[in-house]
N, CA, C and O atoms as a GROMACS GRO file, in nm:
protein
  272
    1UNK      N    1   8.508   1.783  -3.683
    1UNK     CA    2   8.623   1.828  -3.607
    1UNK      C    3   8.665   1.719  -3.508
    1UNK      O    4   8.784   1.690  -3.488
    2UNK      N    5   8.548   1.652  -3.438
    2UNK     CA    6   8.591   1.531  -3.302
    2UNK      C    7   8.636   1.427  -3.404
    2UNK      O    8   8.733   1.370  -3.355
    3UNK      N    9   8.608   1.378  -3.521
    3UNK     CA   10   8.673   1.277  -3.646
    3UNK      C   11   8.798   1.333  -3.605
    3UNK      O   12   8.862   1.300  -3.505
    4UNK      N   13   8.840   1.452  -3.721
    4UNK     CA   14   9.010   1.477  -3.716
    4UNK      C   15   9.079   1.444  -3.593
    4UNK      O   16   9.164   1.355  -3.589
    5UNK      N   17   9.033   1.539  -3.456
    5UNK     CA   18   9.140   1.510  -3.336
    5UNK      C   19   9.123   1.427  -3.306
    5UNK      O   20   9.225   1.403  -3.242
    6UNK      N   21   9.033   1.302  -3.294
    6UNK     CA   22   9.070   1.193  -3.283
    6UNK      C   23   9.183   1.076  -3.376
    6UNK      O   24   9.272   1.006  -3.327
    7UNK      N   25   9.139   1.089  -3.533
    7UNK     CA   26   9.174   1.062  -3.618
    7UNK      C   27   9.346   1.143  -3.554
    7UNK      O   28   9.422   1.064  -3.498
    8UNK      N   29   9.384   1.256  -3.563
    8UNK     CA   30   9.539   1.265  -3.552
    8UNK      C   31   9.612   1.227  -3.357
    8UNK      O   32   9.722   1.254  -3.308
    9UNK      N   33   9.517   1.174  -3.311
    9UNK     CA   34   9.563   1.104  -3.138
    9UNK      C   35   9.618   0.982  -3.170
    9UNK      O   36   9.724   0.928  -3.140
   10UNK      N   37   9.496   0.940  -3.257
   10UNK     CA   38   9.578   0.781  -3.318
   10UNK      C   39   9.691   0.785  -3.391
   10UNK      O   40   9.760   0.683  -3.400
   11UNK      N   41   9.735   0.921  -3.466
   11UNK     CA   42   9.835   0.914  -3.542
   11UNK      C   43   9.966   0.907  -3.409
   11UNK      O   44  10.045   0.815  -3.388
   12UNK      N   45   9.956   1.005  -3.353
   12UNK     CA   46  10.054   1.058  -3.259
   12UNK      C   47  10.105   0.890  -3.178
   12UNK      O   48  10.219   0.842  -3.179
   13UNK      N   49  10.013   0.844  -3.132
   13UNK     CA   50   9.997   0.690  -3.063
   13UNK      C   51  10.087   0.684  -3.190
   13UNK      O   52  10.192   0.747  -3.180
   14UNK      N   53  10.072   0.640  -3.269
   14UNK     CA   54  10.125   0.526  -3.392
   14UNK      C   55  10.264   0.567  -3.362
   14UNK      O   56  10.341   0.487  -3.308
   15UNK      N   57  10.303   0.691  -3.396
   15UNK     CA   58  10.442   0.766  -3.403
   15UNK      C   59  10.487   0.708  -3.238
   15UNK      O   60  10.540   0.597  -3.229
   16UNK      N   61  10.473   0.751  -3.173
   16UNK     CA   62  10.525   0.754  -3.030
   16UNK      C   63  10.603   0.640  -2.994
   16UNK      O   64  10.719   0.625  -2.956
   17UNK      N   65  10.463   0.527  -3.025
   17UNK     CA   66  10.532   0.354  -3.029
   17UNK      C   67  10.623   0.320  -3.140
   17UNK      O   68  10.663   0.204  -3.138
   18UNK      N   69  10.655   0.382  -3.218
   18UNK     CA   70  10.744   0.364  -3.366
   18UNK      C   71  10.897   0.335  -3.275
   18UNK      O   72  10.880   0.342  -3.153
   19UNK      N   73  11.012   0.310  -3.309
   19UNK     CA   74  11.102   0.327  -3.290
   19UNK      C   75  11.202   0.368  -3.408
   19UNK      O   76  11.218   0.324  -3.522
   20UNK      N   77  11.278   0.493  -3.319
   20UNK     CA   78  11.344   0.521  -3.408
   20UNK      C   79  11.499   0.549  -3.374
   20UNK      O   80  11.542   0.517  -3.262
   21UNK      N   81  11.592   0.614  -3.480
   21UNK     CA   82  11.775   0.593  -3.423
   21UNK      C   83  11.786   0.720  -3.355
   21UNK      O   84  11.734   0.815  -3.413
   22UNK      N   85  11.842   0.743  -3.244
   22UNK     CA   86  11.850   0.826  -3.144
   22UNK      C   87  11.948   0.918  -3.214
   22UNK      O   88  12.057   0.876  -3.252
   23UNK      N   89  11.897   1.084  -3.237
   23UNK     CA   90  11.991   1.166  -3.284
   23UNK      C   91  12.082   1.221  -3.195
   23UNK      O   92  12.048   1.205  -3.078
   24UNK      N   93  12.223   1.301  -3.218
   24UNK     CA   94  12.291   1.345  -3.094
   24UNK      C   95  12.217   1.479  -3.054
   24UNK      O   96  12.270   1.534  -2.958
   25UNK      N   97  12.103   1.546  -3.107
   25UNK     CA   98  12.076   1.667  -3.038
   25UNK      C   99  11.944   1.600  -2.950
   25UNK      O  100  11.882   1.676  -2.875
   26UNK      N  101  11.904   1.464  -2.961
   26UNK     CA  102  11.809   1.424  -2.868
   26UNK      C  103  11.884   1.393  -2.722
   26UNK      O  104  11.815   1.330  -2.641
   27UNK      N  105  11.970   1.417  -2.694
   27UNK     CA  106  12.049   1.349  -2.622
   27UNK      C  107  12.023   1.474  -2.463
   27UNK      O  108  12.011   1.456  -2.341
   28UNK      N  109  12.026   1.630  -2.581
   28UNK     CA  110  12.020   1.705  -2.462
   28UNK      C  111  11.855   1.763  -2.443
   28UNK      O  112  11.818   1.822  -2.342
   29UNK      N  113  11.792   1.741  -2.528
   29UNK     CA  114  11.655   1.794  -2.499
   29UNK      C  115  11.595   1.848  -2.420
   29UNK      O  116  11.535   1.955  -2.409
   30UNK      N  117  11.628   1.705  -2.321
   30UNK     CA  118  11.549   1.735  -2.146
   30UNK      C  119  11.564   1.823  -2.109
   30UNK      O  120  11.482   1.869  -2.029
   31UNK      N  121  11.655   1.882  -2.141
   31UNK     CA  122  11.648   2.006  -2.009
   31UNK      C  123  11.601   2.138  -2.107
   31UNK      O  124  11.566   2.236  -2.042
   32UNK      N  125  11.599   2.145  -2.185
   32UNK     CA  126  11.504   2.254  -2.242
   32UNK      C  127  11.346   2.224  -2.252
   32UNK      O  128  11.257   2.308  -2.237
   33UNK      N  129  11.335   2.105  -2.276
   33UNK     CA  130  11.200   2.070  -2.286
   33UNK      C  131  11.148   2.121  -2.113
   33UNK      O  132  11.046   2.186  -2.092
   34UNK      N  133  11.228   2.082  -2.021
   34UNK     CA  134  11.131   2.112  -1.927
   34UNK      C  135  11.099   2.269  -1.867
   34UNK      O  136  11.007   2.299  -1.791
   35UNK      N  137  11.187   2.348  -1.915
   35UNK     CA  138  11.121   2.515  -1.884
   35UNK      C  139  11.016   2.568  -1.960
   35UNK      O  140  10.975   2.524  -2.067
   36UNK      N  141  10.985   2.642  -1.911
   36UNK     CA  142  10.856   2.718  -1.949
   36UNK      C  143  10.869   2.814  -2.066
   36UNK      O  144  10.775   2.886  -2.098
   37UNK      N  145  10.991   2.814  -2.133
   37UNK     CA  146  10.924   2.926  -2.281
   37UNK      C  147  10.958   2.846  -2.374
   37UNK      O  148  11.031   2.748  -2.388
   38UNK      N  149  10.854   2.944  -2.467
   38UNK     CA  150  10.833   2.868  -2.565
   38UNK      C  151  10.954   2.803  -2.686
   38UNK      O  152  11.060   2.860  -2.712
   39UNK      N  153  10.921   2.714  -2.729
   39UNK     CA  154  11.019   2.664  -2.823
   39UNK      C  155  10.999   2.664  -2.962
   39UNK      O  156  10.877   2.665  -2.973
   40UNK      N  157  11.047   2.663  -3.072
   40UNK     CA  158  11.026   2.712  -3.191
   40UNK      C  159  11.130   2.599  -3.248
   40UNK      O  160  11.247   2.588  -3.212
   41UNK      N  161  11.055   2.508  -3.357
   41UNK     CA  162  11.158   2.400  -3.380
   41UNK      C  163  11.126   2.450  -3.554
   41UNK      O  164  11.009   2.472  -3.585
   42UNK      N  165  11.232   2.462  -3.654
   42UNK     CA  166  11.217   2.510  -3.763
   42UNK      C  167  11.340   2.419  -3.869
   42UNK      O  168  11.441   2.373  -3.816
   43UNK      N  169  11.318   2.403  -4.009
   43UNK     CA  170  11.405   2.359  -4.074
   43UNK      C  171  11.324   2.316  -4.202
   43UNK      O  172  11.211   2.358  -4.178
   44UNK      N  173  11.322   2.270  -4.294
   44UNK     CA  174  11.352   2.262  -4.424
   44UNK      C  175  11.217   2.176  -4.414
   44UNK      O  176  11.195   2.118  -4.308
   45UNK      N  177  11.122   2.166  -4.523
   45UNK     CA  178  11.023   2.043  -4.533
   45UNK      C  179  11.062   1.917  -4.541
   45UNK      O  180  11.146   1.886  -4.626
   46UNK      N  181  10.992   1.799  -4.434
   46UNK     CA  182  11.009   1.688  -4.440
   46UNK      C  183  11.130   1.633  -4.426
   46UNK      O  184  11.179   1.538  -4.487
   47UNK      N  185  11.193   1.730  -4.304
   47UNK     CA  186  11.322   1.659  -4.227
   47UNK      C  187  11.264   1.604  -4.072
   47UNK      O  188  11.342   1.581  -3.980
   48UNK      N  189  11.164   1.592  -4.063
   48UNK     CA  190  11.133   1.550  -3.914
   48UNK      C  191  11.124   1.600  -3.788
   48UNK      O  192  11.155   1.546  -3.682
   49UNK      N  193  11.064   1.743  -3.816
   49UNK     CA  194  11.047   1.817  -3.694
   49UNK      C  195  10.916   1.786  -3.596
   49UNK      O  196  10.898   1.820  -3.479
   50UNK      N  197  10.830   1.707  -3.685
   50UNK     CA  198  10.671   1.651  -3.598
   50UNK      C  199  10.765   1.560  -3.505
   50UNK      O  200  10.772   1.578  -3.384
   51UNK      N  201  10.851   1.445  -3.585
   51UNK     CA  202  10.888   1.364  -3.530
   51UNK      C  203  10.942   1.371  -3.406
   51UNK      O  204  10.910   1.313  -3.303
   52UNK      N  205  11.051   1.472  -3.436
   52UNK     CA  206  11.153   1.484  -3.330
   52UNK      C  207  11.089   1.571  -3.229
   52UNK      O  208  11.155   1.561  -3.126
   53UNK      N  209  10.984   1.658  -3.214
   53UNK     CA  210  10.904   1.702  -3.104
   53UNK      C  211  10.810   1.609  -3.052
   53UNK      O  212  10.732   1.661  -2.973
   54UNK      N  213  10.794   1.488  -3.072
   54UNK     CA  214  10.706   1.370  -3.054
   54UNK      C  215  10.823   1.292  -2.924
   54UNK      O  216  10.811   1.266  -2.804
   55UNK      N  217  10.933   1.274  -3.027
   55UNK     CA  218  11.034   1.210  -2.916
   55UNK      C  219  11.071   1.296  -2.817
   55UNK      O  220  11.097   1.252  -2.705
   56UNK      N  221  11.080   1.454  -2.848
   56UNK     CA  222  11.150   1.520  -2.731
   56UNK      C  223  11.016   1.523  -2.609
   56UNK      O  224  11.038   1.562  -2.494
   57UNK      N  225  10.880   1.476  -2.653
   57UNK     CA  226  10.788   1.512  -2.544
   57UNK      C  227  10.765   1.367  -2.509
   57UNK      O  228  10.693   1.340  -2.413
   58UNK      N  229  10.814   1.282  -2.573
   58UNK     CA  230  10.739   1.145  -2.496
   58UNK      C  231  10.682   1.118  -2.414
   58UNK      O  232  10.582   1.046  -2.408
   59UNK      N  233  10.759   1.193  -2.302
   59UNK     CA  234  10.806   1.096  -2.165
   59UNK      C  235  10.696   1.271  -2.074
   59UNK      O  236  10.697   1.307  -1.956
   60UNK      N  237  10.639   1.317  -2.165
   60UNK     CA  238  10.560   1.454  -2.134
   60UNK      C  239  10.428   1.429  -2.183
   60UNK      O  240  10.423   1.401  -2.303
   61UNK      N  241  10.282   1.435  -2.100
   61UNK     CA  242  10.148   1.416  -2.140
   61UNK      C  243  10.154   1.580  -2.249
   61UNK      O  244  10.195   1.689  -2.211
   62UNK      N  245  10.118   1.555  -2.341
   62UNK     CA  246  10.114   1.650  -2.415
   62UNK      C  247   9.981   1.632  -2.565
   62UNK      O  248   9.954   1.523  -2.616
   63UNK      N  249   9.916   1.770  -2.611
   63UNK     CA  250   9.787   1.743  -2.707
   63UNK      C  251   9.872   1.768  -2.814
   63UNK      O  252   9.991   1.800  -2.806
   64UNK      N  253   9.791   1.747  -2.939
   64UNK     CA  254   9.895   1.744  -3.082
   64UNK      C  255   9.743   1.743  -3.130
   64UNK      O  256   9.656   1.664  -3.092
   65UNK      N  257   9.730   1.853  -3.226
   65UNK     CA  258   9.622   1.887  -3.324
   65UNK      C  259   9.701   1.943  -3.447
   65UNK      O  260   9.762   2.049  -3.439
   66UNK      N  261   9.699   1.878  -3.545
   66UNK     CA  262   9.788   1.953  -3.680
   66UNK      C  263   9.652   2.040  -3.775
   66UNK      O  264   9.548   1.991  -3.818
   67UNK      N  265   9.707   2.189  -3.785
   67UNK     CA  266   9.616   2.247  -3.907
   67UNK      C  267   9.635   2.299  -4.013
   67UNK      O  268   9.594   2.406  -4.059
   68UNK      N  269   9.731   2.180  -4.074
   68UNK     CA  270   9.740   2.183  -4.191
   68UNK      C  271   9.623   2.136  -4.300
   68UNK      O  272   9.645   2.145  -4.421
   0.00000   0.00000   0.00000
């Protein structure tokens, strides 16, 4: 189990430092990202929802454990 979450910290690192093209719904994020309920990000397989919750928390200390 300490393999995997480590093994996916390094992933998250990898992603974080990546750069990528700024979408127009990243634009308003901030201010939802910073209240307190919960958020529910949903859409189609392998359109980039890890991603784009990676960028919307950047700039936020945040854990990331995937259990898939």
């Amino acid at each position: 189990m300490r393999e995997v979450i480590l093994r996916q910290k390094q992933e998250k690192e990898k992603i974080l430092k990546t750069a990528y093209v700024p979408r127009e719904v990243s634009k308003n994020i901030e201010k939802y990202v910073q209240s307190d309920i919960i958020k529910v990000v949903t859409g189609i397989r392998r359109c980039g929802k890890s991603v784009f919750c990676f960028m919307a928390l950047r700039n936020i200390g945040f854990a990331y454990v995937n259990f898939d």
